[in-house]
Residue, then its C-alpha position, 0 to 999 in steps of 0.5 A: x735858543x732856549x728860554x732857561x730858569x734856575x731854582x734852588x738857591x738860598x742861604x745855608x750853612x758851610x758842609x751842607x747841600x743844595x740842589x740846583x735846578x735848570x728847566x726850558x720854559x720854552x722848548x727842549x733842553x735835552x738835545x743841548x749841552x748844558x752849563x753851570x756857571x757862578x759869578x762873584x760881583x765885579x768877575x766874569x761867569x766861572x765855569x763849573x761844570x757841563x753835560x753834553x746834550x748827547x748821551x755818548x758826550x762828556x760830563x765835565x768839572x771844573x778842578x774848584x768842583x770836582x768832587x763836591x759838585x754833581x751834574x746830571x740831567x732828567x729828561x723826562x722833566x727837561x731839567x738839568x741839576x746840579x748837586x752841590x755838597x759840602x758848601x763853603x763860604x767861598x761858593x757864595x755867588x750867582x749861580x747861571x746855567x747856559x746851554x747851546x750846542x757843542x759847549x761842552x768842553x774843557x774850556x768851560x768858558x761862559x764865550x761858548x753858550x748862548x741861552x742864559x737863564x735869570x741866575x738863583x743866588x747861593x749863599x754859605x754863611x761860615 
């Protein structure tokens, strides 16, 4: 188990970035498969894209994704990003990222992770 904090989120405008950003406050993420999820109000976590915790693992997105969104990971600063371009007002939501081993896999199901952080709030005004 990992202890895990979203940062980035905030209010922009439709067509324009943000960058999210997921880091263990305690102990390392590096060798743990790595999710992003997003939640509407009253739904269960959609799952948007992973990172395999191993270098050789895969790098998944969900098909409401591919093509805006970006996942990647910084060693170094133990942190776990995620690119999200041209936003629409549709990506409005409560972004979570979730780690645990052996995770990442097409199902993208928020059922297989274990580690959840606090959630950071995106918000796309049209």
């Amino acid at each position: 188990q990992v202890q895990l904090v979203e940062s980035g989120g905030g209010l922009v405008q439709a067509g324009e970035s943000l960058t999210l950003s997921c880091t263990a406050s305690e102990g390392s993420l590096n060798f743990f498969d790595v999710g992003w999820f997003r939640q509407y109000p009253g739904k269960e976590q959609e799952g948007l894209s992973c990172i395999s915790g191993s270098a050789i693992g895969p790098t998944l997105y969900a098909d409401s994704v591919k093509g805006r969104f970006s996942i990647s990971r910084d060693t170094a600063k133990n942190t776990v990003y995620l690119q999200m371009n041209d936003l629409k007002p549709e990506d409005t939501a409560v972004y979570y990222c979730a780690a645990n081993t052996g995770a990442c896999t097409w199902r993208l199901s928020f059922l297989d992770y274990g580690s959840w952080g606090q959630g950071t709030k995106v918000t796309v005004s049209s």
